[in-house]
VOBA-820776 format. One record per residue: x, y, z of N, C-alpha, C in turn; residue in one letter. Coordinates in nm, 2 decimals, always signed. Each point is the difference from the previous one (the first is absolute). Layout:
% residues N
<marvex><n_east>X</n_east><n_north>Y</n_north><n_up>Z</n_up><ca_east>X</ca_east><ca_north>Y</ca_north><ca_up>Z</ca_up><c_east>X</c_east><c_north>Y</c_north><c_up>Z</c_up><r>A</r></marvex>
...
% end
This chain:
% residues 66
<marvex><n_east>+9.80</n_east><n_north>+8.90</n_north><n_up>+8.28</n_up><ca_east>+0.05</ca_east><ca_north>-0.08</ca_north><ca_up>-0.11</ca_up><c_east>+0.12</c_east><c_north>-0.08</c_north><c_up>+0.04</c_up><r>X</r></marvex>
<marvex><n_east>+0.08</n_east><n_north>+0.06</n_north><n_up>+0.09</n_up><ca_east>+0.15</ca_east><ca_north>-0.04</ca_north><ca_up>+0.03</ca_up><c_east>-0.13</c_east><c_north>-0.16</c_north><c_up>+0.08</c_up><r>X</r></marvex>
<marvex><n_east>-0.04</n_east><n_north>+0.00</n_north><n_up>+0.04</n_up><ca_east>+0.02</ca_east><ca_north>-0.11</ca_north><ca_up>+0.12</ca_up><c_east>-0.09</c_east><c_north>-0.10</c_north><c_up>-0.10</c_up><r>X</r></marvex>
<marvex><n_east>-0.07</n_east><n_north>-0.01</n_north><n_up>-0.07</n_up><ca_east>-0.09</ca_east><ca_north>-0.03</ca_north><ca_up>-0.09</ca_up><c_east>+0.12</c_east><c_north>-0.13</c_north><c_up>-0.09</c_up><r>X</r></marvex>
<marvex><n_east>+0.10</n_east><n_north>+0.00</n_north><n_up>-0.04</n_up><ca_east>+0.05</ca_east><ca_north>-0.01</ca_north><ca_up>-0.07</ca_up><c_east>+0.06</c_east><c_north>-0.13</c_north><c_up>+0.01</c_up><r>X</r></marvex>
<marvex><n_east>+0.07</n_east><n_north>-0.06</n_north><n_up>+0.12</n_up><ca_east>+0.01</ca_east><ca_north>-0.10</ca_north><ca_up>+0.09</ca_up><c_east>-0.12</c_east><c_north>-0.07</c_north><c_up>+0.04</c_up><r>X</r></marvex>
<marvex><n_east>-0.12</n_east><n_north>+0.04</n_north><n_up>-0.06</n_up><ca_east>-0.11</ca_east><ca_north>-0.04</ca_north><ca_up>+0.10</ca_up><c_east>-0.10</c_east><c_north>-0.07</c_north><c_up>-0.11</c_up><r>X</r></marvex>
<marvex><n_east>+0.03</n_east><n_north>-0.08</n_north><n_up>-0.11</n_up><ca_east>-0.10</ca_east><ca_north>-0.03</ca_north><ca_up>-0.09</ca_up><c_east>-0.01</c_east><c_north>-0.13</c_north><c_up>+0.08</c_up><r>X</r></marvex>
<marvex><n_east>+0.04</n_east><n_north>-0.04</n_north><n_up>+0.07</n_up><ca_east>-0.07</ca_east><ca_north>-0.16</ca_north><ca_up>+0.03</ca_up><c_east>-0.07</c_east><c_north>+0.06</c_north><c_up>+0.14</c_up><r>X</r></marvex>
<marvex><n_east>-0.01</n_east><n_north>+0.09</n_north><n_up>+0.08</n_up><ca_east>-0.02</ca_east><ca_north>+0.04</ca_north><ca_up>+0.12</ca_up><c_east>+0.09</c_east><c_north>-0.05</c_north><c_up>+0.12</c_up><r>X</r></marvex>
<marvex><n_east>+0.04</n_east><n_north>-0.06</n_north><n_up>-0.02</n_up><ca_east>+0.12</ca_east><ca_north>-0.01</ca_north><ca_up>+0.11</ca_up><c_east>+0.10</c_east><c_north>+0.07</c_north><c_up>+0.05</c_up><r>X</r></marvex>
<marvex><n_east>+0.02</n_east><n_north>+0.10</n_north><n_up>-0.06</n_up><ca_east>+0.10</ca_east><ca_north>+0.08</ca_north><ca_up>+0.03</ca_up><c_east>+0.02</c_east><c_north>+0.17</c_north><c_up>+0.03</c_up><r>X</r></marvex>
<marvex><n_east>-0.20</n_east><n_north>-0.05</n_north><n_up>+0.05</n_up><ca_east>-0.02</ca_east><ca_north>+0.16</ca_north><ca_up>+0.05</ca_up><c_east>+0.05</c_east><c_north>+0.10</c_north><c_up>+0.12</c_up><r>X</r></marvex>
<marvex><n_east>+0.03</n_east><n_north>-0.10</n_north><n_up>+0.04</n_up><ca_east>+0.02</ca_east><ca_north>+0.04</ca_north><ca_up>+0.18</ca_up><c_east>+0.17</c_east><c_north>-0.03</c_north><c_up>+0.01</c_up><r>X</r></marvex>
<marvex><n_east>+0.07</n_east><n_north>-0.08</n_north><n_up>-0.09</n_up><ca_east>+0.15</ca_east><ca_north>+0.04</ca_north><ca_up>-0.02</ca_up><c_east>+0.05</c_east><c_north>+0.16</c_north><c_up>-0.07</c_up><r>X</r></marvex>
<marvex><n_east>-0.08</n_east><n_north>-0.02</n_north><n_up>-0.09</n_up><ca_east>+0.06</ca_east><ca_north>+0.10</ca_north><ca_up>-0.10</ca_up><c_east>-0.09</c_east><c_north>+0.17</c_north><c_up>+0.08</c_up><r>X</r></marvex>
<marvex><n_east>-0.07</n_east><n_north>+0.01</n_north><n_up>+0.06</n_up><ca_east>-0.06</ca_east><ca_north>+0.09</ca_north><ca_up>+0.09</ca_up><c_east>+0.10</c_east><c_north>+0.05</c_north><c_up>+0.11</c_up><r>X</r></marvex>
<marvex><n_east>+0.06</n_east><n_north>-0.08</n_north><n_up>+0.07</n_up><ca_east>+0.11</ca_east><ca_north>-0.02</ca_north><ca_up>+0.12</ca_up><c_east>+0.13</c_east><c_north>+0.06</c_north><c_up>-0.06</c_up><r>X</r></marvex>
<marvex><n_east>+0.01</n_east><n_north>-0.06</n_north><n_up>-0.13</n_up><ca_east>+0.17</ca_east><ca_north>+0.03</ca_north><ca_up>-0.10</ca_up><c_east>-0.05</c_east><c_north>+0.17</c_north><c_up>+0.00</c_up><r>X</r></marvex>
<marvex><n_east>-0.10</n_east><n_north>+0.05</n_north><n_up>-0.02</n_up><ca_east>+0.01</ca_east><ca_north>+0.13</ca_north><ca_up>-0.04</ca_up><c_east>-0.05</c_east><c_north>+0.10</c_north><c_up>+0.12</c_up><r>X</r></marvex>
<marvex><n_east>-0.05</n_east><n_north>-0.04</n_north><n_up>+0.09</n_up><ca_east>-0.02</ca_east><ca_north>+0.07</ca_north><ca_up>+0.09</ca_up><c_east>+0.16</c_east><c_north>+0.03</c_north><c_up>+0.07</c_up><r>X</r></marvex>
<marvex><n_east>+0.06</n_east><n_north>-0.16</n_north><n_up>-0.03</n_up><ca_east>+0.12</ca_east><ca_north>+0.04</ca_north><ca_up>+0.08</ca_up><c_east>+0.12</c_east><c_north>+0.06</c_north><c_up>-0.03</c_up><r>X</r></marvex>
<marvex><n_east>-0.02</n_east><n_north>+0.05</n_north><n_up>-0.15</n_up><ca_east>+0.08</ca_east><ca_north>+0.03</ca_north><ca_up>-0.09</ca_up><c_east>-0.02</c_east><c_north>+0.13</c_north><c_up>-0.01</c_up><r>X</r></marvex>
<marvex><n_east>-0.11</n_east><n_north>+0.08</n_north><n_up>+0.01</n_up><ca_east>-0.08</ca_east><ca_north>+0.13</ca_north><ca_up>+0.08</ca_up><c_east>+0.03</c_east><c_north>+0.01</c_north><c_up>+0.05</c_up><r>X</r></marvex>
<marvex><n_east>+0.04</n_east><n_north>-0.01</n_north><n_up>+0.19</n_up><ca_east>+0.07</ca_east><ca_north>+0.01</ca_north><ca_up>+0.10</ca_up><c_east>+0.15</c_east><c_north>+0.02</c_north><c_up>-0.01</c_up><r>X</r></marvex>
<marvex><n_east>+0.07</n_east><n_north>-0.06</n_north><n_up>-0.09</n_up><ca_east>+0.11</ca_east><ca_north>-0.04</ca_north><ca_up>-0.04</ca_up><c_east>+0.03</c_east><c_north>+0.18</c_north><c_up>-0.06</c_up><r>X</r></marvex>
<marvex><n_east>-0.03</n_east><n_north>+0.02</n_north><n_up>-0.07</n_up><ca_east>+0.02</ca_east><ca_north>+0.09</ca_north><ca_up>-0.10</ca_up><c_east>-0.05</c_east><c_north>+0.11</c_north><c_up>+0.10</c_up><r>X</r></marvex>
<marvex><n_east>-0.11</n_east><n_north>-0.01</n_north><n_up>+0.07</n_up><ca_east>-0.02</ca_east><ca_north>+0.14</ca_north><ca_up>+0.10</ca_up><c_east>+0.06</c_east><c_north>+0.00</c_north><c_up>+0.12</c_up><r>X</r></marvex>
<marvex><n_east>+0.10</n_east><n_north>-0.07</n_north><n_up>+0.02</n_up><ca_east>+0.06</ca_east><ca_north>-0.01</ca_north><ca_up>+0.14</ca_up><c_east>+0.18</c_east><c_north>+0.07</c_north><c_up>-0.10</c_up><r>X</r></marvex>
<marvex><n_east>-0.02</n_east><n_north>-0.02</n_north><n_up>-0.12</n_up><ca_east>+0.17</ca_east><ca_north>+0.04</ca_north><ca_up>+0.02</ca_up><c_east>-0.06</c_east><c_north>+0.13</c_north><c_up>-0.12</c_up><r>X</r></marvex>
<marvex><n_east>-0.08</n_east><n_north>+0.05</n_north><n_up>-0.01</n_up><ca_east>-0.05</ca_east><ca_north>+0.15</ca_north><ca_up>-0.09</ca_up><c_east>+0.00</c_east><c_north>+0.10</c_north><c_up>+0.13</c_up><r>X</r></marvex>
<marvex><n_east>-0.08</n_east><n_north>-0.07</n_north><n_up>+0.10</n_up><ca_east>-0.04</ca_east><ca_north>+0.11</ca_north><ca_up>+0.11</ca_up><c_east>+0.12</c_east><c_north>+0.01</c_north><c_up>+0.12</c_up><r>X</r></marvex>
<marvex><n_east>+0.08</n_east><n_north>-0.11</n_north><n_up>-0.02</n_up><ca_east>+0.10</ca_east><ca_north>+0.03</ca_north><ca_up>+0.06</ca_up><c_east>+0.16</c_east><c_north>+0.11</c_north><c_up>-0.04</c_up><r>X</r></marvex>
<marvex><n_east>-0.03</n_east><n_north>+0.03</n_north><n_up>-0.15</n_up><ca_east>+0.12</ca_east><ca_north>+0.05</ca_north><ca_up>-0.08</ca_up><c_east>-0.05</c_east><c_north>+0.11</c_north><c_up>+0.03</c_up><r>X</r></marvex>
<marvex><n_east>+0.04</n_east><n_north>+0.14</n_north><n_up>+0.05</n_up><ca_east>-0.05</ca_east><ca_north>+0.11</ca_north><ca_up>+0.06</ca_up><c_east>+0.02</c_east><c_north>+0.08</c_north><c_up>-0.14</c_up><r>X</r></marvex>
<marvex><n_east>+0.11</n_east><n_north>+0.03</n_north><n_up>-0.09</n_up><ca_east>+0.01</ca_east><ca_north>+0.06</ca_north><ca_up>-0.17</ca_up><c_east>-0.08</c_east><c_north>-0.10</c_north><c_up>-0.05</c_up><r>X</r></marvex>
<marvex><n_east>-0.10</n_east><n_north>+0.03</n_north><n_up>-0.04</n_up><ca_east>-0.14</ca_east><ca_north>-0.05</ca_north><ca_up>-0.10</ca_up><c_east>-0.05</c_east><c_north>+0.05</c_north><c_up>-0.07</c_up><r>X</r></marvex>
<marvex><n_east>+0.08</n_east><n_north>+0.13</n_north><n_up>+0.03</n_up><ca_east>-0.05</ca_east><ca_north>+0.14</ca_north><ca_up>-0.14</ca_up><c_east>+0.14</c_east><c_north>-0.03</c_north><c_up>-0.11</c_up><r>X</r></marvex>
<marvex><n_east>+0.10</n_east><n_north>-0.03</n_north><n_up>+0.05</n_up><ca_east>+0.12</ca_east><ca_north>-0.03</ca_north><ca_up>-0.10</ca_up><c_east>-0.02</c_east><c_north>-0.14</c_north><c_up>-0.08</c_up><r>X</r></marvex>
<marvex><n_east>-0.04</n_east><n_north>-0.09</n_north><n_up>+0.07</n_up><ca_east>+0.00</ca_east><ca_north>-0.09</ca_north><ca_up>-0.08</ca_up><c_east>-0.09</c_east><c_north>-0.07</c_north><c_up>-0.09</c_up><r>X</r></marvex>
<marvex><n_east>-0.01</n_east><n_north>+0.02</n_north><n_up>-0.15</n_up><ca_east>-0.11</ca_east><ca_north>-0.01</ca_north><ca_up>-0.09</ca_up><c_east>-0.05</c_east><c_north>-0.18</c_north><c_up>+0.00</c_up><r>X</r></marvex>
<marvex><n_east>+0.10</n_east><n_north>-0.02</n_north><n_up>+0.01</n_up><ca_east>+0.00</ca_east><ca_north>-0.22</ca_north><ca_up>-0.01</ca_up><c_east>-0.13</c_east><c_north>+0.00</c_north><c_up>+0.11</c_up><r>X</r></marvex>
<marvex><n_east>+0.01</n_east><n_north>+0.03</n_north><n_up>+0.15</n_up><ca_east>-0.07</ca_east><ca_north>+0.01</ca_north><ca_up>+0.07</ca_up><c_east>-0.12</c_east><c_north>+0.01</c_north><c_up>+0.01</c_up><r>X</r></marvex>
<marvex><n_east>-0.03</n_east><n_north>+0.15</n_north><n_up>-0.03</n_up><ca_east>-0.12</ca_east><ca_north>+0.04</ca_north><ca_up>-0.07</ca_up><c_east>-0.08</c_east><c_north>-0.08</c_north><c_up>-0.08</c_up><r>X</r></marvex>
<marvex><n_east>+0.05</n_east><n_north>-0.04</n_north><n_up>-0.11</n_up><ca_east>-0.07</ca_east><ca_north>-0.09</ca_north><ca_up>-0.10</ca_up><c_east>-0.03</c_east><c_north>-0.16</c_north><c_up>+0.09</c_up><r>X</r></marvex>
<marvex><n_east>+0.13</n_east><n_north>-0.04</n_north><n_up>+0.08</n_up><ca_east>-0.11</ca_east><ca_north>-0.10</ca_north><ca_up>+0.03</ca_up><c_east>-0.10</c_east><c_north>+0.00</c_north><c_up>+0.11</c_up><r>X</r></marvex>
<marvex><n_east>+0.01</n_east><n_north>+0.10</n_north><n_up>+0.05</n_up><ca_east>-0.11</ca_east><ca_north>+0.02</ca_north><ca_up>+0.11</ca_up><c_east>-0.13</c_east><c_north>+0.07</c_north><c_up>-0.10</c_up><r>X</r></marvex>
<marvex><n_east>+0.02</n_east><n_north>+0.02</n_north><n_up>-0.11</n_up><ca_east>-0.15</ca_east><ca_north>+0.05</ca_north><ca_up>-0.12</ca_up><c_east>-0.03</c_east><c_north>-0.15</c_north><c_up>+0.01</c_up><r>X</r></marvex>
<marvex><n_east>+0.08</n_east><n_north>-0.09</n_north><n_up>-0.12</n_up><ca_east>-0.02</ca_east><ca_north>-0.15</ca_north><ca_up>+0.00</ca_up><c_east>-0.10</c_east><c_north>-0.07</c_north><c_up>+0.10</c_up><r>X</r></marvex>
<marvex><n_east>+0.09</n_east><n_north>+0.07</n_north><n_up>+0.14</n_up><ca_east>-0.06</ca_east><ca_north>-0.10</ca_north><ca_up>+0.13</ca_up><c_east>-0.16</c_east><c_north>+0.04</c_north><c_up>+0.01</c_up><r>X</r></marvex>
<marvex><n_east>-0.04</n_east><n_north>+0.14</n_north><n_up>-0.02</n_up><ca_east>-0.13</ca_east><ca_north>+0.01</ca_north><ca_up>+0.06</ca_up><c_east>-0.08</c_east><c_north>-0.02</c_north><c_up>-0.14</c_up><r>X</r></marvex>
<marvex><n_east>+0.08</n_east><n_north>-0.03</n_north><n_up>-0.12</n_up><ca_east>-0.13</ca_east><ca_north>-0.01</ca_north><ca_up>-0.12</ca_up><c_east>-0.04</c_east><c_north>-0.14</c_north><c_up>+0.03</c_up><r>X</r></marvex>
<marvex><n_east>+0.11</n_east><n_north>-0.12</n_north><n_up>+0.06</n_up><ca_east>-0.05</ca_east><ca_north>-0.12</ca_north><ca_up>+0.01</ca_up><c_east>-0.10</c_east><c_north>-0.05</c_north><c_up>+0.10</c_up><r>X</r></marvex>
<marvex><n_east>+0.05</n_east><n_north>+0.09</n_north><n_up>+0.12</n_up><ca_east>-0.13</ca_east><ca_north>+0.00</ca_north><ca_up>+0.09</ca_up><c_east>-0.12</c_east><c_north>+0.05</c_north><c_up>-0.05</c_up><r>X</r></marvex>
<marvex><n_east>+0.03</n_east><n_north>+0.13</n_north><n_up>-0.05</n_up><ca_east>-0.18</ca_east><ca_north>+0.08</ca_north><ca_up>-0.05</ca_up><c_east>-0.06</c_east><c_north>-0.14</c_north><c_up>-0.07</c_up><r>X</r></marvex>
<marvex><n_east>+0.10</n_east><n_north>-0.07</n_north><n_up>-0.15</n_up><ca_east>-0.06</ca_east><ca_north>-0.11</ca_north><ca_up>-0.06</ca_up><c_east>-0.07</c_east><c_north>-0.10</c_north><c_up>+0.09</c_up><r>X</r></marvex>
<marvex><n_east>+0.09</n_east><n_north>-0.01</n_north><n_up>+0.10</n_up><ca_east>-0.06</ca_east><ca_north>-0.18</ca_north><ca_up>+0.12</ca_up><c_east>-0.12</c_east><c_north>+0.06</c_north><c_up>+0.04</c_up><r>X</r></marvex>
<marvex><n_east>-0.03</n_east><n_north>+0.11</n_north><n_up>+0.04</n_up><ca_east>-0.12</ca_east><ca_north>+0.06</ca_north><ca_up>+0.06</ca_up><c_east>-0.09</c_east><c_north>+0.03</c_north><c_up>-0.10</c_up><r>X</r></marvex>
<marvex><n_east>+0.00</n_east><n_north>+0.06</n_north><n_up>-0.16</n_up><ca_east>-0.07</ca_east><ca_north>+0.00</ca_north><ca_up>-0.06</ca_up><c_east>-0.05</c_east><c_north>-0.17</c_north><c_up>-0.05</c_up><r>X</r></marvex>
<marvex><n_east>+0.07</n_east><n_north>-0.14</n_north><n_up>+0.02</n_up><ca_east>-0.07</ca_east><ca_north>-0.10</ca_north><ca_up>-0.01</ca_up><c_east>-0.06</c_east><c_north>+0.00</c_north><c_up>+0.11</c_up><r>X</r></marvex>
<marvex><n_east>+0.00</n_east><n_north>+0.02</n_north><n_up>+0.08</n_up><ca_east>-0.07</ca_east><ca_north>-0.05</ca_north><ca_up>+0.12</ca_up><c_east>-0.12</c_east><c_north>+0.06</c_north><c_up>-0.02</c_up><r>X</r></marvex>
<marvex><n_east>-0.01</n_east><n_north>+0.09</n_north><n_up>-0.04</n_up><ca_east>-0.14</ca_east><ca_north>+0.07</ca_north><ca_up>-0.05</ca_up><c_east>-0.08</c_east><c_north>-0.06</c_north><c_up>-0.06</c_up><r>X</r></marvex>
<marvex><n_east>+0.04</n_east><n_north>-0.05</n_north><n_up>-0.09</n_up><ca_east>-0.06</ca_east><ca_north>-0.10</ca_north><ca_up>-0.13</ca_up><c_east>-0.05</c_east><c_north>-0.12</c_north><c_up>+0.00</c_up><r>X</r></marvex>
<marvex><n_east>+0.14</n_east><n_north>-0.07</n_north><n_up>+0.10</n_up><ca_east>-0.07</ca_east><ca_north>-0.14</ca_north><ca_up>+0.06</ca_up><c_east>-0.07</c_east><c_north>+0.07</c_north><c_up>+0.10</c_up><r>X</r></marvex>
<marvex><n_east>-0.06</n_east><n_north>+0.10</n_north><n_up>+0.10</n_up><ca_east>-0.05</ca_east><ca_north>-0.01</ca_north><ca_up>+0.08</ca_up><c_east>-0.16</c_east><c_north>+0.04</c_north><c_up>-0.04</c_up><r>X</r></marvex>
<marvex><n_east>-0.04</n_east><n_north>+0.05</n_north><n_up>-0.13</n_up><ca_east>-0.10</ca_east><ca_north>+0.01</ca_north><ca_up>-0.04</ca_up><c_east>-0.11</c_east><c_north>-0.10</c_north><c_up>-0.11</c_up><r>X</r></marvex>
% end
Protein backbone atom coordinates (compact mmCIF):
# COMPACT_ATOMS: atom_id res chain seq x y z
CA UNK A 1 0.00 0.00 0.00
CA UNK A 2 2.90 2.35 1.05
CA UNK A 3 4.22 2.37 -2.63
CA UNK A 4 0.74 2.37 -4.24
CA UNK A 5 0.01 5.73 -2.97
CA UNK A 6 2.43 8.00 -5.16
CA UNK A 7 1.50 5.79 -7.95
CA UNK A 8 -2.08 6.76 -9.17
CA UNK A 9 -0.92 8.16 -12.47
CA UNK A 10 1.79 5.20 -12.83
CA UNK A 11 4.73 7.13 -12.98
CA UNK A 12 6.05 6.85 -9.93
CA UNK A 13 6.46 3.21 -9.43
CA UNK A 14 10.03 2.66 -9.71
CA UNK A 15 10.76 6.11 -7.71
CA UNK A 16 8.73 5.48 -4.82
CA UNK A 17 10.03 1.44 -4.88
CA UNK A 18 13.85 2.76 -4.73
CA UNK A 19 12.66 5.56 -1.72
CA UNK A 20 11.70 2.42 0.32
CA UNK A 21 13.99 -0.06 -0.46
CA UNK A 22 16.50 2.47 0.48
CA UNK A 23 15.04 3.59 3.42
CA UNK A 24 14.97 -0.37 4.54
CA UNK A 25 18.62 -0.50 4.20
CA UNK A 26 18.87 2.73 6.01
CA UNK A 27 17.07 1.62 9.06
CA UNK A 28 18.80 -1.97 8.86
CA UNK A 29 22.26 -0.81 8.57
CA UNK A 30 21.96 1.42 11.85
CA UNK A 31 19.43 -1.38 13.99
CA UNK A 32 21.96 -4.12 13.10
CA UNK A 33 24.72 -2.13 13.81
CA UNK A 34 23.53 -0.84 17.56
CA UNK A 35 24.75 -4.06 19.48
CA UNK A 36 21.91 -3.03 22.83
CA UNK A 37 18.65 -3.86 20.77
CA UNK A 38 17.15 -5.61 23.65
CA UNK A 39 17.31 -2.11 25.60
CA UNK A 40 16.04 -0.08 23.17
CA UNK A 41 12.14 -0.13 22.62
CA UNK A 42 12.04 2.96 19.82
CA UNK A 43 14.23 0.41 17.86
CA UNK A 44 12.34 -2.51 18.15
CA UNK A 45 9.17 -0.87 16.95
CA UNK A 46 10.71 0.45 14.00
CA UNK A 47 12.26 -2.56 12.81
CA UNK A 48 8.33 -4.26 13.54
CA UNK A 49 7.20 -1.22 11.14
CA UNK A 50 10.06 -2.09 8.74
CA UNK A 51 9.15 -5.78 8.12
CA UNK A 52 5.17 -5.09 8.18
CA UNK A 53 5.95 -2.74 5.13
CA UNK A 54 7.96 -5.19 3.37
CA UNK A 55 5.50 -8.31 4.26
CA UNK A 56 2.71 -5.49 2.72
CA UNK A 57 5.21 -4.75 -0.72
CA UNK A 58 5.30 -8.57 -1.03
CA UNK A 59 1.83 -9.32 -0.23
CA UNK A 60 0.99 -6.76 -3.39
CA UNK A 61 3.18 -8.47 -5.44
CA UNK A 62 1.10 -11.36 -5.00
CA UNK A 63 -1.97 -9.84 -6.14
CA UNK A 64 -0.68 -8.03 -9.05
CA UNK A 65 1.09 -11.13 -9.89
CA UNK A 66 -1.99 -13.24 -10.05
Amino acid sequence: MLSTIPAQTGDWNIISGSIIVTVNELINKFIYKTKNIDKLLILKLINNIKVGIIYGLFVDAFKLGS
